[in-house]
N, C-alpha and C positions, 0 to 999 in steps of 0.2 A: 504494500500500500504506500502513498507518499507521502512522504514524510519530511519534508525540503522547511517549511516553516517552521514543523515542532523541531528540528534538527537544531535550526535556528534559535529558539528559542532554547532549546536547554542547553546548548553552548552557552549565551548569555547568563540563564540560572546557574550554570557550575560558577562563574565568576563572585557571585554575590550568594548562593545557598550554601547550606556543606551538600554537595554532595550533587546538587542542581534539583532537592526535592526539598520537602517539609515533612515526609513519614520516607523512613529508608524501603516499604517494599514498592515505592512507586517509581523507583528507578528500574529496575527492568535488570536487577541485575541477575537474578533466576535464569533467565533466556535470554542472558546474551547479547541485551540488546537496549533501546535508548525508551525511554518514554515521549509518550504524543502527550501535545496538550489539547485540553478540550473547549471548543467555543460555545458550542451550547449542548444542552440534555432535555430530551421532553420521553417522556411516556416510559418505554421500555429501549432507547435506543439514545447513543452520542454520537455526536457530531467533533471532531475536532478541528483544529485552525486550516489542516490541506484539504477540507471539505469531505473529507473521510467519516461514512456514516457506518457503525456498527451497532448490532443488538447487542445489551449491556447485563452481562450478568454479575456484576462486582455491584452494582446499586447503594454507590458508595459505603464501599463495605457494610452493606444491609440496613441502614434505614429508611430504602428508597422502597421501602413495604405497596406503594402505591404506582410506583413508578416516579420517575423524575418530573417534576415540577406539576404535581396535581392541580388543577382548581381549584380545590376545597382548600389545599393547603398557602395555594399564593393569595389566596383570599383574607382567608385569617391573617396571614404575617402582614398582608395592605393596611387591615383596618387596623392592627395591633398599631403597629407603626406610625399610622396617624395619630395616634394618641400619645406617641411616645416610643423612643427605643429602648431606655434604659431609664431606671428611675433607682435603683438601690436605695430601697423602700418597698413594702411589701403591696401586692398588686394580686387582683379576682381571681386572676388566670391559675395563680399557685393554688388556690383553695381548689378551684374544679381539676386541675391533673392530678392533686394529692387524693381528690374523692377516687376520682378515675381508678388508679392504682392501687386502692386499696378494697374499691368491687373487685379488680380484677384479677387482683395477684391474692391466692389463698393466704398465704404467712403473715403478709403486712398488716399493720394495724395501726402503725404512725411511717412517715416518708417523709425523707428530707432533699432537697430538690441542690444538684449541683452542675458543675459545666463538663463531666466526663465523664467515661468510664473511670478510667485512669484512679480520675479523682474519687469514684463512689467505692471503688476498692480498698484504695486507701483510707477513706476515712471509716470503711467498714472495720478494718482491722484493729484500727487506733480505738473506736469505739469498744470493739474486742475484747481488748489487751485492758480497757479501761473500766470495763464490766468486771471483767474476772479477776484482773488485778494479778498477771499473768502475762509472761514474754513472747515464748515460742507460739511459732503456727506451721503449720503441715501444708504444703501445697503441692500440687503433683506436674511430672514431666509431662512439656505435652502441652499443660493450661496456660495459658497466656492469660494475665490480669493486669495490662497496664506495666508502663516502665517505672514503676515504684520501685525505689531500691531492695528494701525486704524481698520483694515477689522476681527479681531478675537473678534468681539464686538456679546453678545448675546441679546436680545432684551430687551427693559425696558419695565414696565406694559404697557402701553400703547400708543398710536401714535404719541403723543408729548413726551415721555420718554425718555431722552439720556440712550443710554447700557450702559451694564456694559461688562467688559473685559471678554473674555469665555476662558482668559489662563492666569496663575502666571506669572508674568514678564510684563503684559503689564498696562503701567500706569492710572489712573482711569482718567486722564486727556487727553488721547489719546482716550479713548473710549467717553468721553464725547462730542468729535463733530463728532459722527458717529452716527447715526439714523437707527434701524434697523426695517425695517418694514415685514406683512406676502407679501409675493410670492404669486400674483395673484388679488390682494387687490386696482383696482386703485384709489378710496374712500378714502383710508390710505395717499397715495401718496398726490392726491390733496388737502388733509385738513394741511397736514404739510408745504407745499409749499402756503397756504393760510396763515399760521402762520408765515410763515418764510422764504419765498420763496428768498429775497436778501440776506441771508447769505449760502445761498447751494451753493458751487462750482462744487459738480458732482453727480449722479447718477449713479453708476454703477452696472449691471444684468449679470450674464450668461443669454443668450440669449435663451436657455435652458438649465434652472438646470440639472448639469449630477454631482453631489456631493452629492447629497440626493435621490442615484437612477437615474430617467431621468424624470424628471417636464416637460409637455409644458404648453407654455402660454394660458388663455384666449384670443379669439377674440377680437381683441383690445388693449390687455394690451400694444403691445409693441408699438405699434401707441401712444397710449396713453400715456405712460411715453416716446418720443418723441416730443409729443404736449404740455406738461407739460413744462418739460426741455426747450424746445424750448420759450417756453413766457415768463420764468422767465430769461432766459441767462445763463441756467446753462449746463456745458458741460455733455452729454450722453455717459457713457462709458458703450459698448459692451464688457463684457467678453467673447471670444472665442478659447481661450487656448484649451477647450475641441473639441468642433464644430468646427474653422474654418480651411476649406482644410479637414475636415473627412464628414459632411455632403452635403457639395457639395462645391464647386473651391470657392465660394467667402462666405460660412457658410450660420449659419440664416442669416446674412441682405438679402443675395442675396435672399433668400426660400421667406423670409416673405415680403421683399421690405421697409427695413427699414432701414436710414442712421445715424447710432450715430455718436458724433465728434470723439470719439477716441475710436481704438480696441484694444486689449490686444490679441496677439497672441502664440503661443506656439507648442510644443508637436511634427505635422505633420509636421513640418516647418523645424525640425531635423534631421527625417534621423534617430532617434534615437540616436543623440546626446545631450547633455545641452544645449537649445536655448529658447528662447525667443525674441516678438516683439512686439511694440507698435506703430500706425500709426494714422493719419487720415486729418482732414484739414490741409494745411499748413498754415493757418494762428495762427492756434494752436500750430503744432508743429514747428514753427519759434519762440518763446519761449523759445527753450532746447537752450542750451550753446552748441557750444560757439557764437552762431547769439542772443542765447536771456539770460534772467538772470534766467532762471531755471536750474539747475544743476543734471546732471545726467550725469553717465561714467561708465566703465567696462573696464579693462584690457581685457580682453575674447571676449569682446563683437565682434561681426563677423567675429570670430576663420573661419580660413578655412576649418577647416575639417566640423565643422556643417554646415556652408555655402554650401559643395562641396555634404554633404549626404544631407542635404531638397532640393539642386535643383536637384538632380539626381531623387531622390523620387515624388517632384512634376510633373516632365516632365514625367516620368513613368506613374502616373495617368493618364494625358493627353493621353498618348500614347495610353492605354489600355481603355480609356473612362471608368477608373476606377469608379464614379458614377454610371455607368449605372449597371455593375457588381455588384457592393457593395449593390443596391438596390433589386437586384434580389435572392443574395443569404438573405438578412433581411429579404424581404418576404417570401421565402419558411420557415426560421427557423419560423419566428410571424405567419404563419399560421399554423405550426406544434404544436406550442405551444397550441394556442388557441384552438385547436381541442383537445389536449391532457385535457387542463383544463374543456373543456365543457365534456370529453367522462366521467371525474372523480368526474362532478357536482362540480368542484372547482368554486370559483369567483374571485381568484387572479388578481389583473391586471397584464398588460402587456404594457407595452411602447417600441414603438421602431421607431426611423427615422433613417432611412439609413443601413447604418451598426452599429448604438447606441441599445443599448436593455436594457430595465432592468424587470425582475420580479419579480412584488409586492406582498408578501404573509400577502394580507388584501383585502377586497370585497369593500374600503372605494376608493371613487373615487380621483384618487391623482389630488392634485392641488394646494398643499403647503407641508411645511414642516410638519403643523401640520397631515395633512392625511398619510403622510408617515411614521410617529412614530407609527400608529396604526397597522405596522405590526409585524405580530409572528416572534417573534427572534427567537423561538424555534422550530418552524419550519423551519426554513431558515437553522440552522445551522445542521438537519437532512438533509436536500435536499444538502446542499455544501457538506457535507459528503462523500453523496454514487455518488455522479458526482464525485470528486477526485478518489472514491478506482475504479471508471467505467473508470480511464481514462478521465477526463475531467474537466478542471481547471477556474471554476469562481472566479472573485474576491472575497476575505473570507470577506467580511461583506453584507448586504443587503443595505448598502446604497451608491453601486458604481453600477458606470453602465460597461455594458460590449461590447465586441468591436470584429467585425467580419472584418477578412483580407482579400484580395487581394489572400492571398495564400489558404485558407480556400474553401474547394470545396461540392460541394452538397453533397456527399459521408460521410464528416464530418458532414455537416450539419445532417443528415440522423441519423449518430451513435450519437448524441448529445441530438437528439430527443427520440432515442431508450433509453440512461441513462436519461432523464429526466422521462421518463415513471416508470421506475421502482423508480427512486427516489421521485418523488411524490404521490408513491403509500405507501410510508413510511411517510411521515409527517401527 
């Protein structure tokens, strides 16, 4: 495809960004290759600056639940905005997304409204560590929760091993009360909690790893690091930044019927704005300042205009029985798929709940991190290839998952499947 302008443009960005981006997986360095930039997005498809139109399944990394620049949603952020952009002072909008959130999400029962993921994890843990009155937390390979120092820890040899920090900058003494165990392991879990179980303040999972691909749990696991959590006193924190409000109204807890103390939310909640949240007991989150002595604040935090685009966004769900949609078109694509890999004698996996997918190029049954390293880089970055020059834009790395809209219609589904044929006829 052409690329003669974005080429231009991120030569310019490498001079003035690090690296000619603002998040490192938009450089393209998985495949080999340069990032486009983009001039505009509407529905289920981008356009970038060389006039290059493709169908988009990255939906800026998932909270393009509707597709790229909704009605409902440019409407709300107009009228919001006429009123004001920013007030840092408290505004209506926060009271109906906190109602929102707490019909919809099972566990919540107070929410505190902030500008990230990033951030909702972090202050999930710090509220934690402030409950319990308790250092260590258990997080697992595999999960991604934000470049928070504690959570950027990579694993140490083994199940009693404190990590070691998995980026420059972060102190060897911040990784050392973070425990990083394998994804899927609940043997791992119960031996460290038998060793140590009164100094853990939290446990926190993506509910389904969607950072290393799309992970789901064993039968039990999540019961089970519940059951755990639960006997020792230590708070369970659900990541669902990625999941919750994309695979169904209230995420995995609602799917699986599991209740952590505290979620981390994000992403869909925006509208495609900066947002983030964190909610759940209120006996926990009475706690936060200024009713308790844990500290956490944002100038931003339930900015109107994100407040004005996630409830527009969410009620649109509602309206359209967007779940039911969303599941109909994941099935037609996951069955196209699987037909195409079985017609080609491939053994790739395939993950997908809802409208989440991802494609594994390895025959290794995923179920951690570790199964997920076993796939062909070199394959993957032939296949993202000929789906971009066909008109079809997956995330540039194999270890993101990808995300089907609201706007996205069989028709696309259909042509998607027609470039994956040819593209997997090439790896």
């Amino acid at each position: 495809m052409k690329t003669d302008i974005s080429s231009k443009l991120f030569k310019a960005a490498k001079e003035l960004i690090p690296g000619g981006v603002n998040s490192p997986v938009r450089a393209f360095r998985n495949v080999d290759g340069e990032p486009f930039f983009v001039r505009r997005a509407k529905g289920c498809r981008i356009e970038d600056v060389d006039g290059n139109k493709l169908i988009d399944y990255v939906g800026t990394w998932g909270p393009a639940i509707l597709g790229h620049a909704p009605q409902c949603v440019i409407e709300a952020v107009h009228l919001a905005a006429k009123e004001g952009v920013s007030f840092g002072i408290p505004n209506p909008y926060e009271i109906e997304m906190a109602q929102l959130i707490v019909d919809w999400v099972p566990s919540v029962e107070k929410v505190r409204m902030v500008n990230s993921g990033t951030e909702a994890t972090m202050s999930a843990i710090r509220l934690a560590r402030g409950f319990t009155g308790r250092d260590k937390i258990i997080k697992f390979e595999g999960c991604y929760h934000g470049h928070v120092d504690s959570l950027l820890v990579a694993a140490g040899s083994g199940a009693l091993t404190h990590g070691k920090p998995d980026s420059a900058g972060v102190p060897s003494a911040f990784a050392a009360e973070t425990i990083t165990l394998p994804y899927n392991d609940l043997e791992k879990v119960r031996e460290v909690f038998a060793a140590m179980g009164d100094q853990i303040a939290a446990v926190i999972v993506e509910s389904y790893p969607a950072n290393a691909g799309l992970i789901f749990p064993k039968e039990g696991y999540l019961q089970g690091l519940r059951d755990v959590t639960a006997e020792y006193g230590t708070v369970f924190i659900f990541d669902e930044v990625m999941t919750g409000f994309r695979v169904a109204k209230g995420g995995v807890q609602q799917l699986e019927g599991i209740t952590p103390d505290l979620t981390a939310m994000g992403k869909v909640i925006g509208g495609g704005l900066p947002v983030g949240a964190f909610g759940g007991r209120a006996e926990i989150m009475d706690y936060l300042a200024p009713d308790g002595p844990v500290y956490q604040a944002g100038t931003l935090s339930g900015n109107p205009l994100a407040m004005a685009a996630g409830i527009a966004q969410l009620r649109e769900m509602e309206k359209q029985d967007g779940y039911t949609r969303l599941e109909q078109l994941g099935a037609r694509l996951e069955a196209g798929v699987r037909s195409l890999l079985a017609a080609k004698g491939m053994d790739y996996g395939f993950n997908r709940i809802g409208s989440m997918f991802c494609l594994f190029f390895t025959g290794e049954e995923i179920v951690n991190l570790d199964s997920v390293m076993t796939a062909d880089t070199a394959a993957f970055r032939k296949f993202f290839t000929s789906m971009l020059d066909q008109g079809v834009y997956m995330a540039p790395s194999p270890y993101e998952t990808g995300f089907i809209s609201m706007a996205h219609g069989y028709d696309e589904i259909d042509a998607t499947l027609d470039a994956m044929e040819l593209a997997l006829s090439l790896v």
